[in-house]
Predicted model as a PDB file, atoms N, CA, C, CB and O in Angstrom, pLDDT in the B-factor column:
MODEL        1                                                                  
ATOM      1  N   UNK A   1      93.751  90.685 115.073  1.00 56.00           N  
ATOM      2  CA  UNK A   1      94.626  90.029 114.134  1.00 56.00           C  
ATOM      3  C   UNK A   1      95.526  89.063 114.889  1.00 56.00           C  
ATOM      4  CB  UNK A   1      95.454  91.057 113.341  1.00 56.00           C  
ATOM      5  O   UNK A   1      96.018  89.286 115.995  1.00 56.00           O  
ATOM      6  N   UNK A   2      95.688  87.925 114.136  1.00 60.00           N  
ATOM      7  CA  UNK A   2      96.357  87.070 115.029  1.00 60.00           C  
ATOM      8  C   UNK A   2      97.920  87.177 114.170  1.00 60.00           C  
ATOM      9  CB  UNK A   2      95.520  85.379 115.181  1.00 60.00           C  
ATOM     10  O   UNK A   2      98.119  87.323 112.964  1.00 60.00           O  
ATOM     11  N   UNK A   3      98.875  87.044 115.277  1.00 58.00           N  
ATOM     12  CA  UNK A   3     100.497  86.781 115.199  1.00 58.00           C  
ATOM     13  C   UNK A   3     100.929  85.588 114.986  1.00 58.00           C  
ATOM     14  CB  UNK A   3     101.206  87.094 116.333  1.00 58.00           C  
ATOM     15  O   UNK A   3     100.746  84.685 115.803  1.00 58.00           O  
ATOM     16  N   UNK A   4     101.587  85.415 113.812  1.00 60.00           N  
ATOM     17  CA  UNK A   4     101.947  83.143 114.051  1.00 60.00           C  
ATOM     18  C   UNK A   4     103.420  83.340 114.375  1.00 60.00           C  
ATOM     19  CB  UNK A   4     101.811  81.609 112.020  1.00 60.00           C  
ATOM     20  O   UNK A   4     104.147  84.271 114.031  1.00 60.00           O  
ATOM     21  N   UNK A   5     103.658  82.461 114.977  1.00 59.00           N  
ATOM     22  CA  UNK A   5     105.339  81.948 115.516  1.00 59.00           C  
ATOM     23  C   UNK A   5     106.094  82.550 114.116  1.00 59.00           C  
ATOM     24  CB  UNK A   5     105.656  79.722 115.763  1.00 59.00           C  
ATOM     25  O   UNK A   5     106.709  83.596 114.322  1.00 59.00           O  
ATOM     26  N   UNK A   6     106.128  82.111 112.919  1.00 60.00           N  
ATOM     27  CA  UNK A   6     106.435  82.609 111.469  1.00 60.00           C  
ATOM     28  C   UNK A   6     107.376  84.065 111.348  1.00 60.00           C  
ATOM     29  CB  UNK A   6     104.908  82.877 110.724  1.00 60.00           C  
ATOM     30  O   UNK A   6     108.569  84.323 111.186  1.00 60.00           O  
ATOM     31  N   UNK A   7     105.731  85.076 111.576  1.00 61.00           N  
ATOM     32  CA  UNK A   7     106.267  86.616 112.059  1.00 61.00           C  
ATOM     33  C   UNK A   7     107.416  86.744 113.089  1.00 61.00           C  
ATOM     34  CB  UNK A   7     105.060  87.422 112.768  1.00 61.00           C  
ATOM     35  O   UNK A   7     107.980  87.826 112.928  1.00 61.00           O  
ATOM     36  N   UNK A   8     107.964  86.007 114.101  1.00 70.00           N  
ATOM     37  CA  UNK A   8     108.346  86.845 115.051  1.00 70.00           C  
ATOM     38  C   UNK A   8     109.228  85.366 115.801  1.00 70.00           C  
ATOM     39  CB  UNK A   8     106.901  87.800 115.945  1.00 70.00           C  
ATOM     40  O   UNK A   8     109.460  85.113 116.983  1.00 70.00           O  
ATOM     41  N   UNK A   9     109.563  84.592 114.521  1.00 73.00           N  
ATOM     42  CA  UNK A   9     109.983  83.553 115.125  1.00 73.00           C  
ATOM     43  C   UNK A   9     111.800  83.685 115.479  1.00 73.00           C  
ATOM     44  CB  UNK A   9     109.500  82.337 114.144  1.00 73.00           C  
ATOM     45  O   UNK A   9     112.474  82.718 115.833  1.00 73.00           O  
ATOM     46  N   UNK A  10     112.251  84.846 115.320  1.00 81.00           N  
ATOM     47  CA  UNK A  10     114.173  85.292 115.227  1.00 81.00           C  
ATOM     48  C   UNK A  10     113.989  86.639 115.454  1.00 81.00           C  
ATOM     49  CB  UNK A  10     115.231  85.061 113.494  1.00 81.00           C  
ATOM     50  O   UNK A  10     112.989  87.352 115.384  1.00 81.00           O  
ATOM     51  N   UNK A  11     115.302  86.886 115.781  1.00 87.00           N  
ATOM     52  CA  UNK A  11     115.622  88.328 116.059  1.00 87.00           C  
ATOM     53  C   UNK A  11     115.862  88.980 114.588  1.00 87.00           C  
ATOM     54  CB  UNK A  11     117.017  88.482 117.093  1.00 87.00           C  
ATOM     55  O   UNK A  11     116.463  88.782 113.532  1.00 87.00           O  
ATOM     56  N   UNK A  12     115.217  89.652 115.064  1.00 85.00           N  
ATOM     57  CA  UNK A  12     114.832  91.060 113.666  1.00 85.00           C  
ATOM     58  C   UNK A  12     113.998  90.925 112.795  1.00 85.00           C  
ATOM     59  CB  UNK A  12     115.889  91.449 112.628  1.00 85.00           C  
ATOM     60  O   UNK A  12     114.176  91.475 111.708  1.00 85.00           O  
ATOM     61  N   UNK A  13     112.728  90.063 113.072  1.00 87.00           N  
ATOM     62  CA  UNK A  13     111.742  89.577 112.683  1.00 87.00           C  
ATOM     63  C   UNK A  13     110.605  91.103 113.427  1.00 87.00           C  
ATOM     64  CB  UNK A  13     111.660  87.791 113.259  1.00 87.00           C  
ATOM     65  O   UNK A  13     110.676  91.189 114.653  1.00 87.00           O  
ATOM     66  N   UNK A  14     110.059  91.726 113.010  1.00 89.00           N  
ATOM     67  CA  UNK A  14     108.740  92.455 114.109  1.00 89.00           C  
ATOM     68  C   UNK A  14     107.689  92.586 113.373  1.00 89.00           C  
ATOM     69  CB  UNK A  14     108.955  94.035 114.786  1.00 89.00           C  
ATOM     70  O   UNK A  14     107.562  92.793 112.166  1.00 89.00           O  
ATOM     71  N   UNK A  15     106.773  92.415 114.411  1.00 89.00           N  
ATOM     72  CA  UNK A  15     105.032  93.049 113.934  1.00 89.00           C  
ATOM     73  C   UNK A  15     104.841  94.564 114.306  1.00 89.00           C  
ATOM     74  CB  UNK A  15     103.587  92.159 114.929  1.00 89.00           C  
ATOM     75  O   UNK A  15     105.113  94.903 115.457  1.00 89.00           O  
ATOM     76  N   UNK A  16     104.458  95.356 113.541  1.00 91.00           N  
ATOM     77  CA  UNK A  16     104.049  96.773 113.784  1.00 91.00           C  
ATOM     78  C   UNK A  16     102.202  96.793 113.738  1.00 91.00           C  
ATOM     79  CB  UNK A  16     104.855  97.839 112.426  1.00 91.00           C  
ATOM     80  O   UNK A  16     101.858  96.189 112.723  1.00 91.00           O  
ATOM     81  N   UNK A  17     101.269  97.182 114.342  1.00 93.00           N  
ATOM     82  CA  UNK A  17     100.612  97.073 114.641  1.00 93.00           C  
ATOM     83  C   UNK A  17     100.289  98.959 114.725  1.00 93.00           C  
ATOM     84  CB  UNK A  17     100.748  96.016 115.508  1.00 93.00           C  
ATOM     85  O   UNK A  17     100.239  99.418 115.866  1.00 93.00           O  
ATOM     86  N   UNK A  18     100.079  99.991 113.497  1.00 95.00           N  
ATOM     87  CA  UNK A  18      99.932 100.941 113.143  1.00 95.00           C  
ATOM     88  C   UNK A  18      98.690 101.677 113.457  1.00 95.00           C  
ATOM     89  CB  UNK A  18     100.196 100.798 112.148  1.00 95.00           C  
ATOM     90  O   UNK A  18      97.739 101.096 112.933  1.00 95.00           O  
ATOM     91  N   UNK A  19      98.395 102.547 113.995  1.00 95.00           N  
ATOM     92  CA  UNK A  19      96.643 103.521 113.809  1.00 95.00           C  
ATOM     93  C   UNK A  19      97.449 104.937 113.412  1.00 95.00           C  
ATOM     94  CB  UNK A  19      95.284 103.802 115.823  1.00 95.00           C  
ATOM     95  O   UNK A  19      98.547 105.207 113.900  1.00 95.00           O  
ATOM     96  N   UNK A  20      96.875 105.651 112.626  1.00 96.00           N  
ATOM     97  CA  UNK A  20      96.852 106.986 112.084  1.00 96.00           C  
ATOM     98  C   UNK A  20      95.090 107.792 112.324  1.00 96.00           C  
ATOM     99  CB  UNK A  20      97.351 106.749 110.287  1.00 96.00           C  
ATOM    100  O   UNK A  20      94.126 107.284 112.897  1.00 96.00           O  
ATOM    101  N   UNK A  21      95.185 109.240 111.616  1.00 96.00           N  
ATOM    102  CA  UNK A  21      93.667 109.292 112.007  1.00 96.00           C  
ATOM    103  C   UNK A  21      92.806 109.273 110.448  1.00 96.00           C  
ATOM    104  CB  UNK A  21      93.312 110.906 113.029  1.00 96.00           C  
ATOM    105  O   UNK A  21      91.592 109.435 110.326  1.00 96.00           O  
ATOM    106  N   UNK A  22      93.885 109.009 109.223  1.00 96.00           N  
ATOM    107  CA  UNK A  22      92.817 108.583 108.206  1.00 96.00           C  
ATOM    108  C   UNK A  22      93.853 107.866 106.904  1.00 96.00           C  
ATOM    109  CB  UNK A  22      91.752 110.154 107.628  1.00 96.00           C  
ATOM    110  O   UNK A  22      95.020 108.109 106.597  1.00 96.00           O  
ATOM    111  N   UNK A  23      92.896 106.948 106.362  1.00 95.00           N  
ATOM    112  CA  UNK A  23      94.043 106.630 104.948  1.00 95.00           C  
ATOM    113  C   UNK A  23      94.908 106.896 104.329  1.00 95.00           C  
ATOM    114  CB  UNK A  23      93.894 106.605 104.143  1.00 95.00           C  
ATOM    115  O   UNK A  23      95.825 106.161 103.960  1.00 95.00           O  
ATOM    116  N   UNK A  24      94.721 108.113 104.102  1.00 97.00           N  
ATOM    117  CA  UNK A  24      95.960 108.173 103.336  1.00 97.00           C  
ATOM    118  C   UNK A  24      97.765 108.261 104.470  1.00 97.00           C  
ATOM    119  CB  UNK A  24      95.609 109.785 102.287  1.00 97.00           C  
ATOM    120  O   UNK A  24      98.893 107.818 104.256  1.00 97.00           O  
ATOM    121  N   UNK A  25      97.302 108.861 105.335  1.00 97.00           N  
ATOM    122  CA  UNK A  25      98.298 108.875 106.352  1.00 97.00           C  
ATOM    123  C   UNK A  25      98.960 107.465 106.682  1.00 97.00           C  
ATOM    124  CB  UNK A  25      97.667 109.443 107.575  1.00 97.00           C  
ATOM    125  O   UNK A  25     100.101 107.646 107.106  1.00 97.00           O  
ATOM    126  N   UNK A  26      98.718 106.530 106.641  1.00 96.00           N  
ATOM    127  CA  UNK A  26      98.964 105.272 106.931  1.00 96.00           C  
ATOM    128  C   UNK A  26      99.812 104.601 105.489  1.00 96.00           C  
ATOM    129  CB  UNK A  26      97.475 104.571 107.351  1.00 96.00           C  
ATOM    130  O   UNK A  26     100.887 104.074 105.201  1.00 96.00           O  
ATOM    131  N   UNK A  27      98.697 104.967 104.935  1.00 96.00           N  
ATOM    132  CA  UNK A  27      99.539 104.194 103.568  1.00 96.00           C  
ATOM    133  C   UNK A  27     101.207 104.610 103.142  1.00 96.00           C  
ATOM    134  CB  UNK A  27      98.593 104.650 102.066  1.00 96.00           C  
ATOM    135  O   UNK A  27     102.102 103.916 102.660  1.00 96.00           O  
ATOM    136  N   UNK A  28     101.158 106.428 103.663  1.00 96.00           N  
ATOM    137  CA  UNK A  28     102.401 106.928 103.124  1.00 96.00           C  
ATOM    138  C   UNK A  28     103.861 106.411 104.200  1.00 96.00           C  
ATOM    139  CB  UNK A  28     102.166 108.728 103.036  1.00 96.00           C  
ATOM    140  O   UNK A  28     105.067 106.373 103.957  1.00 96.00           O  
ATOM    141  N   UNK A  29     102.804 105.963 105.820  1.00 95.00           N  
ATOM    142  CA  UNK A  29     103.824 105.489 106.326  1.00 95.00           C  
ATOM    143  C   UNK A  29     104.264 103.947 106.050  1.00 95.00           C  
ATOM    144  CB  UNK A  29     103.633 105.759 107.558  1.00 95.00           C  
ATOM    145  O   UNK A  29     105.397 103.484 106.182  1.00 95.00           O  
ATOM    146  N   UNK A  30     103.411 103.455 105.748  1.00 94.00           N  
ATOM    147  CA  UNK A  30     103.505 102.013 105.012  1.00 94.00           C  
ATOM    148  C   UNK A  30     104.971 101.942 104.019  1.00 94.00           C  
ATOM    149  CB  UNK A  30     101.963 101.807 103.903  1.00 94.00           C  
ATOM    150  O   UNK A  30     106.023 101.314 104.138  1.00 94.00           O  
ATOM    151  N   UNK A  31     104.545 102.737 103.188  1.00 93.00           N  
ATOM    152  CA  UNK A  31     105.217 103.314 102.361  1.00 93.00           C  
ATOM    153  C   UNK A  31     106.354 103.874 102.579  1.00 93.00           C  
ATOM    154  CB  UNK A  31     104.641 103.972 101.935  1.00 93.00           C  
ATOM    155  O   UNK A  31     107.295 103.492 101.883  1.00 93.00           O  
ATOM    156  N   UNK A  32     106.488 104.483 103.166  1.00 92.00           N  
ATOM    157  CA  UNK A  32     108.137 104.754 103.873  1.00 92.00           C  
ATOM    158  C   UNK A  32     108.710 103.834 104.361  1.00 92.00           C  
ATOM    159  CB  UNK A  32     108.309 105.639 104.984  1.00 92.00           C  
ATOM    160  O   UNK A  32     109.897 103.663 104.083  1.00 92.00           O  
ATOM    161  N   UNK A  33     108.000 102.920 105.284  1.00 90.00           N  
ATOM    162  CA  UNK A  33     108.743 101.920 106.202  1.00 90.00           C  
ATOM    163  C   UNK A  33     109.410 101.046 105.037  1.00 90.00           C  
ATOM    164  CB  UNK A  33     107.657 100.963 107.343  1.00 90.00           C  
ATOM    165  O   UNK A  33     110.629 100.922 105.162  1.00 90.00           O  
ATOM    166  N   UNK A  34     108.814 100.394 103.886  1.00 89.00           N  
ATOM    167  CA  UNK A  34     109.406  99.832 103.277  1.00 89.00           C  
ATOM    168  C   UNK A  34     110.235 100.130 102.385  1.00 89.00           C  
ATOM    169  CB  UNK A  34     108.895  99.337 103.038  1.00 89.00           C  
ATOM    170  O   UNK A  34     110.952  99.214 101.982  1.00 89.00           O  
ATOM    171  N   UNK A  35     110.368 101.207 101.920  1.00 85.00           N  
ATOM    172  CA  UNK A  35     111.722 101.989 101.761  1.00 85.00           C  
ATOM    173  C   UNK A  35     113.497 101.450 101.985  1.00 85.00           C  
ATOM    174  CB  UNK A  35     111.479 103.066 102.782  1.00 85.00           C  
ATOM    175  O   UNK A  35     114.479 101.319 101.255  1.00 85.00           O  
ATOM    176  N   UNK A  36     113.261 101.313 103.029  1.00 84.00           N  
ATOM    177  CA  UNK A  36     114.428 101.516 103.673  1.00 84.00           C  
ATOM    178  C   UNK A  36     114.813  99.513 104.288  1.00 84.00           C  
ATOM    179  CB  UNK A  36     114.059 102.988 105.115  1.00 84.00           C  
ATOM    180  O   UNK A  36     115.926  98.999 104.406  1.00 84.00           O  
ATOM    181  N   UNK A  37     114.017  99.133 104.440  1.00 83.00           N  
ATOM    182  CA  UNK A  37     113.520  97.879 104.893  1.00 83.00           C  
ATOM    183  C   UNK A  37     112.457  96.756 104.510  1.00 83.00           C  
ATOM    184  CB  UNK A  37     113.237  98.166 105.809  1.00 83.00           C  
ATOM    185  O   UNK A  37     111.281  97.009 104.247  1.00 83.00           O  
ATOM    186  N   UNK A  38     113.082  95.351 104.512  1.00 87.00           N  
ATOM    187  CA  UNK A  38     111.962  94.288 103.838  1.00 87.00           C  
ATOM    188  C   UNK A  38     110.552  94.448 104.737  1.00 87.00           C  
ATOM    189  CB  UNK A  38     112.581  92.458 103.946  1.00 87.00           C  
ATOM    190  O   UNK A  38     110.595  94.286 105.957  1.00 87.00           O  
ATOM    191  N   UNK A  39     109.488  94.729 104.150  1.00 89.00           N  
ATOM    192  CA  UNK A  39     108.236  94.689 105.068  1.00 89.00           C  
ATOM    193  C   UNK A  39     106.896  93.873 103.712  1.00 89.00           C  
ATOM    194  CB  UNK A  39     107.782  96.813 105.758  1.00 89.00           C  
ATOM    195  O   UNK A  39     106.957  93.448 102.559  1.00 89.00           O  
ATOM    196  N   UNK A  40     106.212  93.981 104.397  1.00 87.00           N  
ATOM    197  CA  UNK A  40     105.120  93.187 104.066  1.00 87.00           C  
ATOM    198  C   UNK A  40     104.549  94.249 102.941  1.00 87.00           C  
ATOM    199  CB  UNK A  40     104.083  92.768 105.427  1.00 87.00           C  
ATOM    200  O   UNK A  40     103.564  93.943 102.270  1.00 87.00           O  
ATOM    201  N   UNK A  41     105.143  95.371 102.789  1.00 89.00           N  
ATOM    202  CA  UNK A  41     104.758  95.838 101.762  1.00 89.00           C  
ATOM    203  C   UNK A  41     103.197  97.161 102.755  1.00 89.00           C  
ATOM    204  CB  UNK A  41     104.322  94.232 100.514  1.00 89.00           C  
ATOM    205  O   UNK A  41     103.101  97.473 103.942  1.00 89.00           O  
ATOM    206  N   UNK A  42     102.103  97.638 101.261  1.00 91.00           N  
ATOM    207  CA  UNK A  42     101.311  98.079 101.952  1.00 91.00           C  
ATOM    208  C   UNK A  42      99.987  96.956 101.935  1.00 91.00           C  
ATOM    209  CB  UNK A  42     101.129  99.477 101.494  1.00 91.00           C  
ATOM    210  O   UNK A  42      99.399  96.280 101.091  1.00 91.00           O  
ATOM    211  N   UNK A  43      99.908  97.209 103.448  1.00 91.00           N  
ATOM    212  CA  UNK A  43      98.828  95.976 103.970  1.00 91.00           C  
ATOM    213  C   UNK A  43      97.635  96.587 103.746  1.00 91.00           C  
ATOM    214  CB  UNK A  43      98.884  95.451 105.630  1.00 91.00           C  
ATOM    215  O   UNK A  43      97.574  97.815 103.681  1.00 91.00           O  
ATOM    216  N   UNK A  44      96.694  95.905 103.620  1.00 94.00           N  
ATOM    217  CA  UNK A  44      94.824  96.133 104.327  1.00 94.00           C  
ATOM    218  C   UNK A  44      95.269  97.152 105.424  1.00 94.00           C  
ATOM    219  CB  UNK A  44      93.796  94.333 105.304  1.00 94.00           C  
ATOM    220  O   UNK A  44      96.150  97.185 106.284  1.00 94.00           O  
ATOM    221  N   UNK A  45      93.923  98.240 104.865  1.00 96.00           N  
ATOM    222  CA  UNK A  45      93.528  99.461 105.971  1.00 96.00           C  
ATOM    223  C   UNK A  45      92.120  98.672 106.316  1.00 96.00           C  
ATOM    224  CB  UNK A  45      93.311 101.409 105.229  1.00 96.00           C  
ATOM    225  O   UNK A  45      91.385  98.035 105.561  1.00 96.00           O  
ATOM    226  N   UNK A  46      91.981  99.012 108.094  1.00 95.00           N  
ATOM    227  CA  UNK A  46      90.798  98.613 108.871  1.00 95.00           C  
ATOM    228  C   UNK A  46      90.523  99.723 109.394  1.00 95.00           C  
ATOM    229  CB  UNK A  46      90.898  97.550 109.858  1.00 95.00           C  
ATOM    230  O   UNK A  46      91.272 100.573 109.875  1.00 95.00           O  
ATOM    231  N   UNK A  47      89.254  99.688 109.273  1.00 94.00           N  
ATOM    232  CA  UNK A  47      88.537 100.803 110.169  1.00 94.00           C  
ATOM    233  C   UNK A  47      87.395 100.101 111.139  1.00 94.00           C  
ATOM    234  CB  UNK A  47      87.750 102.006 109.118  1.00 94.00           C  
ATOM    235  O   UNK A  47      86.601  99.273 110.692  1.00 94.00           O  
ATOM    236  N   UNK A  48      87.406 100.536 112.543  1.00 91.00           N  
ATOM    237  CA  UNK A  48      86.613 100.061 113.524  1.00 91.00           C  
ATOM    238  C   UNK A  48      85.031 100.795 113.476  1.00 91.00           C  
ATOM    239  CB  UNK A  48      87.426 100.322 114.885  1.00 91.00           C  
ATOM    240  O   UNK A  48      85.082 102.020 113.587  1.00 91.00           O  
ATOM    241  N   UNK A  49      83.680 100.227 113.330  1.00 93.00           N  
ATOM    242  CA  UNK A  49      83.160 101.708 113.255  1.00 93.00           C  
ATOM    243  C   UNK A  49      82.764 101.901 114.660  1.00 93.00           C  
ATOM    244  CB  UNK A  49      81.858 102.001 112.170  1.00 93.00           C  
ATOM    245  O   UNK A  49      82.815 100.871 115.331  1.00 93.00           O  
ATOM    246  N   UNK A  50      82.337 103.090 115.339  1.00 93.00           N  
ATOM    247  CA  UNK A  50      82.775 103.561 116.055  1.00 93.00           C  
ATOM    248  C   UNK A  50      84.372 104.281 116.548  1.00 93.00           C  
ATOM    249  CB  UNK A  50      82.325 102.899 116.450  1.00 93.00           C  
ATOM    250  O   UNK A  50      84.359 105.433 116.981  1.00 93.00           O  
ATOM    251  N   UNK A  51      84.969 103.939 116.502  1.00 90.00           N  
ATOM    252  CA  UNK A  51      86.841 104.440 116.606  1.00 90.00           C  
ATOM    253  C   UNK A  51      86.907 105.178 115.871  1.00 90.00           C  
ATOM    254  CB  UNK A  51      88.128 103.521 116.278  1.00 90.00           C  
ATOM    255  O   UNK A  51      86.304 105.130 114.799  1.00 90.00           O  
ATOM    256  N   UNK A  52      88.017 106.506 116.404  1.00 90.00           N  
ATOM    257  CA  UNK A  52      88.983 106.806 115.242  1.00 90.00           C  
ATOM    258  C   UNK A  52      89.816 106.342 114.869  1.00 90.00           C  
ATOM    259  CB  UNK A  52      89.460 107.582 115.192  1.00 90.00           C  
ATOM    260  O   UNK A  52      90.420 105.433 115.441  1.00 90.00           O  
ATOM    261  N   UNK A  53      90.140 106.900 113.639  1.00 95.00           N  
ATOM    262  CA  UNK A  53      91.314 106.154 112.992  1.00 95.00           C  
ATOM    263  C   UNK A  53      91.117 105.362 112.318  1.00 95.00           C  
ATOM    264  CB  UNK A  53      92.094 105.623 113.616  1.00 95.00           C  
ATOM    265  O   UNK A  53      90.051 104.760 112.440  1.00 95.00           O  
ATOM    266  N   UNK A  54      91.917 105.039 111.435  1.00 96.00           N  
ATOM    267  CA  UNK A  54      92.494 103.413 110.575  1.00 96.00           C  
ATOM    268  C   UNK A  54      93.802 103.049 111.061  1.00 96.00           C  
ATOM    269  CB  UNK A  54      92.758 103.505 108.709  1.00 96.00           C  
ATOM    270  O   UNK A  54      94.809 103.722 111.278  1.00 96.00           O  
ATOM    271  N   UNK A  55      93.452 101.394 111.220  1.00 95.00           N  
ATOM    272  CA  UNK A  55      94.588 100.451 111.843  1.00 95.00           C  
ATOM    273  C   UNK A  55      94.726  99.933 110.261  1.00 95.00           C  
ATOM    274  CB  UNK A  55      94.100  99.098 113.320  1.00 95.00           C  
ATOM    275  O   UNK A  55      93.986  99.918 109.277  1.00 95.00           O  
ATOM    276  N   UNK A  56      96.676  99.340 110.703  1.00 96.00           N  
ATOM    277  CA  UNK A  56      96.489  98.205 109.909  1.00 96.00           C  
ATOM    278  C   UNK A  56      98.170  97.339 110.577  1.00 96.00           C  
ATOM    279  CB  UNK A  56      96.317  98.733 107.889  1.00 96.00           C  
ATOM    280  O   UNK A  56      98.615  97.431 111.722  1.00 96.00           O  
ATOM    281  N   UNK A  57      98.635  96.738 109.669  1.00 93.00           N  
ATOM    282  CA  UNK A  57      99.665  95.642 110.360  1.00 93.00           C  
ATOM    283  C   UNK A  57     100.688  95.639 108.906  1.00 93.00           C  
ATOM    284  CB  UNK A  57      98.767  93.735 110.886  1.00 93.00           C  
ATOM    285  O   UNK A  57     100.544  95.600 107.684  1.00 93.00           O  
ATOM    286  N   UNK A  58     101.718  95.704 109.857  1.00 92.00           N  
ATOM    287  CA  UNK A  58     103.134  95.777 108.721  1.00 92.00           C  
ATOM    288  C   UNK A  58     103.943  94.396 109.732  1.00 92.00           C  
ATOM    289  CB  UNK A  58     104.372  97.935 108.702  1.00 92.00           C  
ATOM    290  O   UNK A  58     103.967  94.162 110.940  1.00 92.00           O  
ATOM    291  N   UNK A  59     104.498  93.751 108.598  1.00 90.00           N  
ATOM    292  CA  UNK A  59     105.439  92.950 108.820  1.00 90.00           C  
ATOM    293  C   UNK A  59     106.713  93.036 108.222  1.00 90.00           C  
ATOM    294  CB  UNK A  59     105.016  91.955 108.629  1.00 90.00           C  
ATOM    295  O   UNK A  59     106.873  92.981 107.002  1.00 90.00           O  
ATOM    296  N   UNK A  60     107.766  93.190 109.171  1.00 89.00           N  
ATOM    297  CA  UNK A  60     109.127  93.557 108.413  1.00 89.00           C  
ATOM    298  C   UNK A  60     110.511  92.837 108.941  1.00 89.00           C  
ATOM    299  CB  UNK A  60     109.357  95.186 108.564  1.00 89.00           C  
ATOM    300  O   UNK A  60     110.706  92.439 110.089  1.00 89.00           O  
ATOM    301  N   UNK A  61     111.595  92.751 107.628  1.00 88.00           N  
ATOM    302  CA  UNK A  61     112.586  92.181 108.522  1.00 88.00           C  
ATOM    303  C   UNK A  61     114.096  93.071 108.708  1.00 88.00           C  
ATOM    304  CB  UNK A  61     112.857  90.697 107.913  1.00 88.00           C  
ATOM    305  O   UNK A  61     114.800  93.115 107.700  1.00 88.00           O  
ATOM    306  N   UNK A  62     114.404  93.498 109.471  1.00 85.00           N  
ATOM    307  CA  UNK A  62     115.025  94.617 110.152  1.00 85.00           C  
ATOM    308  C   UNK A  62     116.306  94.792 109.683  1.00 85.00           C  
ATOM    309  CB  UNK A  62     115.060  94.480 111.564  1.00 85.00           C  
ATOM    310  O   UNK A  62     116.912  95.810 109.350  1.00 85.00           O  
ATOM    311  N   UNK A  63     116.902  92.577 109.737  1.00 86.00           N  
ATOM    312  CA  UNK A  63     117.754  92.771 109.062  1.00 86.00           C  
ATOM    313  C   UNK A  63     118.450  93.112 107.652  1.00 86.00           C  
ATOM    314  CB  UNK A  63     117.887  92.270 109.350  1.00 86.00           C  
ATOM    315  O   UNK A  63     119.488  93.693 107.334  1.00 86.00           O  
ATOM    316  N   UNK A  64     117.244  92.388 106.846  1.00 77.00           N  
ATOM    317  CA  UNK A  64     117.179  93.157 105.401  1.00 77.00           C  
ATOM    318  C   UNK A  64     116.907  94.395 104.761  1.00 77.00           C  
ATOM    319  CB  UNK A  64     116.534  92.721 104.853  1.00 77.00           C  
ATOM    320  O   UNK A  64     115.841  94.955 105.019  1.00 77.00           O  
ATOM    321  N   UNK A  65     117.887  95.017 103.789  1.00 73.00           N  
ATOM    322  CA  UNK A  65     117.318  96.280 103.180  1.00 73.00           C  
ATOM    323  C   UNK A  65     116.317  95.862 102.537  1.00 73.00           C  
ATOM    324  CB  UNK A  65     118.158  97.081 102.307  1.00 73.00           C  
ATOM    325  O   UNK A  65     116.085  94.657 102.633  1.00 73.00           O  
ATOM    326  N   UNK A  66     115.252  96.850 101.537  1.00 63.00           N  
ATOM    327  CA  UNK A  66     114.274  96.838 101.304  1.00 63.00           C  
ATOM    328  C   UNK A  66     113.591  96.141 100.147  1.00 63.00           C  
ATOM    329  CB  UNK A  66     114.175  97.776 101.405  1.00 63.00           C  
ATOM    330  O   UNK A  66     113.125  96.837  99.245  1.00 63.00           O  
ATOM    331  N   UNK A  67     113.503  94.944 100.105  1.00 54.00           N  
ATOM    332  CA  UNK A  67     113.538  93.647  99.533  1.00 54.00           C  
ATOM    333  C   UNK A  67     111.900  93.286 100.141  1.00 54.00           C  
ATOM    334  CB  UNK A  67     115.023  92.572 100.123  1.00 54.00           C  
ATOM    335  O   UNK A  67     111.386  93.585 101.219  1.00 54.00           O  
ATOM    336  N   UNK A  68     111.310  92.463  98.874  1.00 51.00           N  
ATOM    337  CA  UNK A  68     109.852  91.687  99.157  1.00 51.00           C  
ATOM    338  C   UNK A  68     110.431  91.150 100.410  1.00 51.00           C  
ATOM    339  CB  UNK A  68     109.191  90.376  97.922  1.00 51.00           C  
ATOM    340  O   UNK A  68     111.656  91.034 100.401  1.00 51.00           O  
ATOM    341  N   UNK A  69     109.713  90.750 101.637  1.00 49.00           N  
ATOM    342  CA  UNK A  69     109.241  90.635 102.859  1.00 49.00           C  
ATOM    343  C   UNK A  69     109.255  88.978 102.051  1.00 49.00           C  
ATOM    344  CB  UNK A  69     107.730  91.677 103.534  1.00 49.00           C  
ATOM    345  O   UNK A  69     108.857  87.988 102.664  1.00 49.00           O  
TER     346      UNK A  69                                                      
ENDMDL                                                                          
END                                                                             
């Protein structure tokens, strides 16, 4: 997955870059993170085949409470 200047262009801007060892686990942390904080919401789950796990990518802004990203 590629990062653009955009994501990570100020302080309190971050990319999280997540693996768990199956779906639903991911989503609920997805799900929490934005809770509390603006994030990208819940992203696309990837699965590698071969690998364990599902990856996926949260974008959030640290300084905002939990507001659309």
């Amino acid at each position: 997955m590629h990062i653009e200047q955009q994501h990570i262009g100020e302080p309190g801007l971050v990319v999280l870059d997540l693996t768990t060892a199956d779906e639903a686990t991911i989503v609920t942390v997805m799900d929490g993170l934005q809770q509390p904080r603006a994030t990208s919401g819940i992203t696309p789950v990837c699965r590698t085949p071969g690998e364990a796990g599902v990856t996926a990518r949260v974008y959030a802004d640290i300084r905002r409470p939990g507001t659309a990203y």
